[in-house]
C-alpha positions as CSV (number, residue, x, y, z in Angstrom):
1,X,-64.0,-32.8,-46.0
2,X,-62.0,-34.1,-43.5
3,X,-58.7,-33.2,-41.5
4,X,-56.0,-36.2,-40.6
5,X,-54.4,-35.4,-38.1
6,X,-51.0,-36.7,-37.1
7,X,-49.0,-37.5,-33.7
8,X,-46.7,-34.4,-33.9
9,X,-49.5,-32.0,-35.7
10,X,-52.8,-32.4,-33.8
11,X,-52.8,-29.2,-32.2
12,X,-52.6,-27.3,-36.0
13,X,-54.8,-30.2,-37.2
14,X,-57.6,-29.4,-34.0
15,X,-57.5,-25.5,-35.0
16,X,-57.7,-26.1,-38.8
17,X,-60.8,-28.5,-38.6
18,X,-62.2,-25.8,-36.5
19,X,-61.3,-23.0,-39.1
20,X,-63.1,-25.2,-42.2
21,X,-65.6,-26.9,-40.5
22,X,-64.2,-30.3,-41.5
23,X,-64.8,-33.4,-39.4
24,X,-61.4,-34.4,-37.3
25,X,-59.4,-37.5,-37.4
26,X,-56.3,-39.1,-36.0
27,X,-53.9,-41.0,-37.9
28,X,-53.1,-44.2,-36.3
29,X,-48.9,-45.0,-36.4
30,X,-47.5,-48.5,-35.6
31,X,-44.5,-50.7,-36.3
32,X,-43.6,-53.4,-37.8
33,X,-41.1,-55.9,-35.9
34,X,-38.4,-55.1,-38.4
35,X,-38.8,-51.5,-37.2
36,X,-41.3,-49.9,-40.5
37,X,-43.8,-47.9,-40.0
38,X,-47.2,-48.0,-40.8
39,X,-50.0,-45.7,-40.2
40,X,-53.9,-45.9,-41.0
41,X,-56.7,-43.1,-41.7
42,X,-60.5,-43.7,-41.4
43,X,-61.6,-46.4,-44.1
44,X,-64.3,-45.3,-46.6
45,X,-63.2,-41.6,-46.9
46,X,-65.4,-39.7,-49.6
47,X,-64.0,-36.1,-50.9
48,X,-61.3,-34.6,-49.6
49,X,-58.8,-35.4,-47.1
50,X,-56.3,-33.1,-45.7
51,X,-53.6,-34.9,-44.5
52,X,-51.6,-32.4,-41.2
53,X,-48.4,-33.9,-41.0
54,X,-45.0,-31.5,-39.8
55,X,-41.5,-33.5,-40.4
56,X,-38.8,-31.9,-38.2
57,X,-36.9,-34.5,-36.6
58,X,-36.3,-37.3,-37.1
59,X,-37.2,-36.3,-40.4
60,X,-36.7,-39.5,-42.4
61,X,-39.5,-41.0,-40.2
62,X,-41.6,-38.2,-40.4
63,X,-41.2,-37.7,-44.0
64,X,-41.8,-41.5,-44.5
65,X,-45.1,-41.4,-42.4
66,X,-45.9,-38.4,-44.6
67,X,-46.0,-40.1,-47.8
68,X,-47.6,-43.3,-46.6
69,X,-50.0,-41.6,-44.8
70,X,-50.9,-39.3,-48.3
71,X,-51.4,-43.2,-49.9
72,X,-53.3,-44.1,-47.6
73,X,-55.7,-41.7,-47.8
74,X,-56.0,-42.2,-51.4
75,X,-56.2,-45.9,-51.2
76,X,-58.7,-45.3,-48.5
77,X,-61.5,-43.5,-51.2
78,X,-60.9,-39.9,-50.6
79,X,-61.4,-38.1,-54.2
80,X,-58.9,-35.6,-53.6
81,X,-55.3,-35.3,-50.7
82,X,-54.6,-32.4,-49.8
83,X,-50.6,-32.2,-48.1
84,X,-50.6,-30.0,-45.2
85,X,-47.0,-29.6,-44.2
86,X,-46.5,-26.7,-41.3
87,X,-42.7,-27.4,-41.7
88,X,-40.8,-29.3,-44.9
89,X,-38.2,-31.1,-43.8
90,X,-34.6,-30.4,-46.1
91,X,-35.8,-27.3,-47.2
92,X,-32.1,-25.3,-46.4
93,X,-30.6,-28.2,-48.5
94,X,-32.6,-26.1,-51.4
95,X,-29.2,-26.0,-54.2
96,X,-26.6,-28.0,-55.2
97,X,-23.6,-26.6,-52.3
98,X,-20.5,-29.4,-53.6
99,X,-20.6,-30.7,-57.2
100,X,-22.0,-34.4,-56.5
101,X,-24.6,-33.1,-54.0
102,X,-28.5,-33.5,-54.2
103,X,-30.8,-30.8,-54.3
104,X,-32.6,-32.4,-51.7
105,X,-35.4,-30.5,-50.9
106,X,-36.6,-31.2,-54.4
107,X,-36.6,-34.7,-54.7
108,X,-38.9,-34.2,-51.3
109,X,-41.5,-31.9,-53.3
110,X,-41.2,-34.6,-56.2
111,X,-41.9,-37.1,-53.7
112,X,-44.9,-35.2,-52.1
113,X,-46.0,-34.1,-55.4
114,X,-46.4,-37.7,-56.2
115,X,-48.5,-38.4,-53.9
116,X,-51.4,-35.3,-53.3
117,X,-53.2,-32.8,-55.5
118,X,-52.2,-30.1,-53.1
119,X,-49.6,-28.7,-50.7
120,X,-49.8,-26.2,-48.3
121,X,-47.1,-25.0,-45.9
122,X,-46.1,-22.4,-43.6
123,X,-43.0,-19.7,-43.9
124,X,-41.3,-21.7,-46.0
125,X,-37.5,-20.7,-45.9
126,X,-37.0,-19.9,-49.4
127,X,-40.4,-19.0,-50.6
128,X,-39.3,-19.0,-54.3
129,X,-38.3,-23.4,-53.8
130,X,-42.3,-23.8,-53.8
131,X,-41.8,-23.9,-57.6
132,X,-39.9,-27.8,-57.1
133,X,-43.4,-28.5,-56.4
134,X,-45.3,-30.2,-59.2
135,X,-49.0,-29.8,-57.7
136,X,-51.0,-26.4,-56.9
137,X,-48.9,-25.3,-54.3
138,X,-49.4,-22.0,-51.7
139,X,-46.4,-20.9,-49.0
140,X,-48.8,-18.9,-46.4
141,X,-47.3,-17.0,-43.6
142,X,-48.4,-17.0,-40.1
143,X,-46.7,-13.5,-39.3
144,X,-49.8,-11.4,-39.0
145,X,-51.1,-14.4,-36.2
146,X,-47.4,-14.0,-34.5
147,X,-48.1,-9.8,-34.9
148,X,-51.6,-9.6,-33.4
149,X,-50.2,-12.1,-30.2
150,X,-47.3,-9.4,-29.5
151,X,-49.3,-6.3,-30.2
152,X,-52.1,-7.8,-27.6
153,X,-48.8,-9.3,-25.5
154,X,-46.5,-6.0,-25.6
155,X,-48.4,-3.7,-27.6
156,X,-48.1,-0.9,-24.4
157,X,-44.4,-1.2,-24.3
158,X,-44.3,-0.2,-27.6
159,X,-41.8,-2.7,-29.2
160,X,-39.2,-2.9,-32.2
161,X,-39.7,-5.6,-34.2
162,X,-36.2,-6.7,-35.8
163,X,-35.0,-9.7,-38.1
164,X,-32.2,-10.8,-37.3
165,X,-30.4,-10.5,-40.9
166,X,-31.1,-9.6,-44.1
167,X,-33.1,-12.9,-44.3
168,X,-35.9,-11.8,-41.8
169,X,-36.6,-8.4,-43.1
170,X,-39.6,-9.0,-44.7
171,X,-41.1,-11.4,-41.9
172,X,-40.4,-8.8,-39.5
173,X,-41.4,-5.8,-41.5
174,X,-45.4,-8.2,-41.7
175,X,-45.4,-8.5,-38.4
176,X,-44.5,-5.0,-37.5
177,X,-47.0,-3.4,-40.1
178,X,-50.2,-5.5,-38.3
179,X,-50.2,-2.6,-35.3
180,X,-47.9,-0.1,-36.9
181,X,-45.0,-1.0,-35.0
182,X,-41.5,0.6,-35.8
183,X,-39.5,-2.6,-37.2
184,X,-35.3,-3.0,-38.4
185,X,-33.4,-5.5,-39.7
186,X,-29.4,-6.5,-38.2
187,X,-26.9,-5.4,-40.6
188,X,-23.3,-6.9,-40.5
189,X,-20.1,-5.0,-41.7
190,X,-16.9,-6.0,-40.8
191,X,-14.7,-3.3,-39.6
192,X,-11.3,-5.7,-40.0
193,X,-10.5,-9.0,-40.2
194,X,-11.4,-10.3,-37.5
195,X,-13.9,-7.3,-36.0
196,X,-17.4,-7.5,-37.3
197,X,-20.3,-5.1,-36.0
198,X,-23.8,-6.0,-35.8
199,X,-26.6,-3.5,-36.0
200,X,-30.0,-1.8,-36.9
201,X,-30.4,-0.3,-40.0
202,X,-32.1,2.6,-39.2
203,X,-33.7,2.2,-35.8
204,X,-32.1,3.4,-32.6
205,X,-33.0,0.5,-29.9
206,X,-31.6,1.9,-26.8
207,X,-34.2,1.6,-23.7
208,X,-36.4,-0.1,-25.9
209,X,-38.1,-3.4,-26.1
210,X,-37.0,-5.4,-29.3
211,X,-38.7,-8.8,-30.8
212,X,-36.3,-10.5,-32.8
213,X,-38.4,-12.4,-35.4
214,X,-37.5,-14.8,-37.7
215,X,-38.8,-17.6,-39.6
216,X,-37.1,-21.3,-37.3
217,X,-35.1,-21.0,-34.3
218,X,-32.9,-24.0,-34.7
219,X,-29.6,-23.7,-32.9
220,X,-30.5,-20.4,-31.7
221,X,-26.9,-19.5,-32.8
222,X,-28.0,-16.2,-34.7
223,X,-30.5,-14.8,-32.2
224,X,-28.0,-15.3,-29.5
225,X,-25.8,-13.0,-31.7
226,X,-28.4,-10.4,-32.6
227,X,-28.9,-10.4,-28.8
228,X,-25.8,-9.5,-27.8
229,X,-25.2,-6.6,-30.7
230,X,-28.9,-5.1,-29.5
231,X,-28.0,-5.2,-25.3
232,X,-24.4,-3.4,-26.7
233,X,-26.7,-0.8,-28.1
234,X,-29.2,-0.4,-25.2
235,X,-32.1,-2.7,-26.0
236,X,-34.2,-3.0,-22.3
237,X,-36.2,-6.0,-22.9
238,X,-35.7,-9.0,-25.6
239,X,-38.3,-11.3,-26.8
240,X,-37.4,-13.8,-29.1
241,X,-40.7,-15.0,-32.0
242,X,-40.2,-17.3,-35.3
243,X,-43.1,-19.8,-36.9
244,X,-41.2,-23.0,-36.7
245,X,-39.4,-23.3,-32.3
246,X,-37.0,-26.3,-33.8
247,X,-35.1,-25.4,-30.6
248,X,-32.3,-28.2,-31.2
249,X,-29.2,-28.5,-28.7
250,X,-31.0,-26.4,-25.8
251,X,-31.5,-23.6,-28.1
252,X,-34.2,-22.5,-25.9
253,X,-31.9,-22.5,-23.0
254,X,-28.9,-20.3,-24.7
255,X,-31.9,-18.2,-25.7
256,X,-32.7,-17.2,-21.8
257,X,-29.1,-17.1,-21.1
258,X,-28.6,-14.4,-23.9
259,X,-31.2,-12.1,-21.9
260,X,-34.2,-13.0,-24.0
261,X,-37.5,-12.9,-21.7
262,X,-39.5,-15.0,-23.6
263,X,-40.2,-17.0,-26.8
264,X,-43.2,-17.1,-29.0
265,X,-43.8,-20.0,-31.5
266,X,-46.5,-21.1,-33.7
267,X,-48.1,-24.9,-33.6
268,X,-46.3,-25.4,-36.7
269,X,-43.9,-28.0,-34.9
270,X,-44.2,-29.6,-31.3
271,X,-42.8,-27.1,-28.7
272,X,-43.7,-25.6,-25.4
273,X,-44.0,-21.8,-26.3
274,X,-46.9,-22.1,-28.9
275,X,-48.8,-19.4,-28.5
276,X,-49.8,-18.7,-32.0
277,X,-51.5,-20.9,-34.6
278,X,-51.2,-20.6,-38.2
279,X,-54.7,-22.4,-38.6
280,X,-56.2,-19.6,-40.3
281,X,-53.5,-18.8,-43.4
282,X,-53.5,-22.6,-43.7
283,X,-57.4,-22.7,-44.0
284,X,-57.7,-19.6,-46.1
285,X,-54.9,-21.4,-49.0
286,X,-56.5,-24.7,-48.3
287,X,-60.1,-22.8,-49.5
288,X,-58.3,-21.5,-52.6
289,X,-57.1,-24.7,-54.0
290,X,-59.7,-27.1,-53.4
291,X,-62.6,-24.5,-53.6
């Protein structure tokens, strides 16, 4: 067995190789002078190659280096290619929104189905889409990794764990039950037309420490919001954790000006608060379907 790692996933890659005990490569990327990519593997691979390759942006080029780097491994003598993709790119494009649209996240699992016997990824934003897949397929979550870091981080202040919508309430509610923390979800209801109120469920917050969990940070939009509702209602201290930091238009600084402390993040995707690997789900699915 051996682990391929690529540019953007040798951190997971390092960990994972560790976890199985599988021999470590890197995946070699280069251009073309008309500007396409190529990458190569180790020639003369026997057994099976798990190919570590995350495709947030640019997506198109990760996704292409992806697939070419799944053929190559084939092409290259490994018996059987396992996909290892910490983060899918398209996967919120998951239905049809206009009539005319793709569903694009399922021509990528067609593409990616086309070319490995396995995928593996990590908190996958609509669990249920792993079905578009058309090989053994697992969706493993790295929320008890993220829920032993902030019980060893924060574990003596005590913390709520809250998702920030209805969305997050079962990431958050993981994470919480790993050291039998108290954990919430934000609820909206609008009061009139233009007045909307943001809240626990249940949980009263004030003079507490919150994490606000979720599964990407992207724009950072929604925490910033859930931040603001849980200071209105008390909330001391405000960490902000999710598996994939995306952390587009200095999200990360809107974060810090909305009062959050701090941000955890898994290795899922390149970003400077990892603090959290997901090398262990990964291995333990990767162990399932290749035996």
């Amino acid at each position: 067995m051996i682990v391929l790692a690529s540019h953007g996933s040798s951190r997971l890659a390092t960990a994972l190789a560790e976890e199985l005990d599988a021999e470590l490569a890197a995946v070699e990327e280069d251009r073309f002078p008309d500007g396409e990519w190529i990458t190569r593997v180790p020639p003369d691979l026997e057994g099976t190659a798990i190919v570590v390759h995350t495709t947030p942006a640019p997506q198109d080029e990760n996704l292409i280096k992806l697939l070419i780097t799944l053929d190559a491994a084939r092409e290259n003598g490994a018996d059987e290619v396992v996909a290892v993709v910490p983060y899918v790119a398209y996967s919120r494009q998951d239905r049809r929104f206009e009539p005319g649209d793709p569903v694009s996240f399922r021509a990528v699992a067609r593409a990616i189905s086309a070319n490995a016997d396995a995928f593996v990824t990590v908190d996958l934003h609509e669990p249920s889409t792993l079905e578009f897949f058309e090989v053994p397929s697992e969706n493993v979550t790295a929320a008890e990794e993220m829920g032993r870091f902030i019980a060893e981080e924060l574990g003596e202040e005590d913390p709520v764990i809250v998702g920030p919508d209805e969305g997050a309430r079962e990431l958050a509610k993981t994470v919480a039950e790993v050291f039998d923390a108290e954990w919430d979800h934000l609820e909206k209801e609008r009061i009139s037309g233009d007045e909307v109120v943001i809240e626990p469920k249940e949980i009263d917050v004030e003079g507490r420490t919150v994490v606000l969990v979720d599964d990407m940070i992207d724009t950072g939009g929604t925490m910033v919001e859930a931040a603001k509702a849980l200071k209105e209602l008390g909330a001391e201290r405000l960490y902000a954790a999710c598996t994939h930091a995306l952390l587009t238009r200095n999200a990360d600084a809107r974060l810090r000006a909305a009062g959050f402390e701090d941000i955890f993040a898994t290795d899922t995707v390149p970003n400077p608060y990892t603090v959290v690997s997901a090398a262990r789900p990964v291995a333990e699915a990767i162990r399932e379907l290749v035996g």
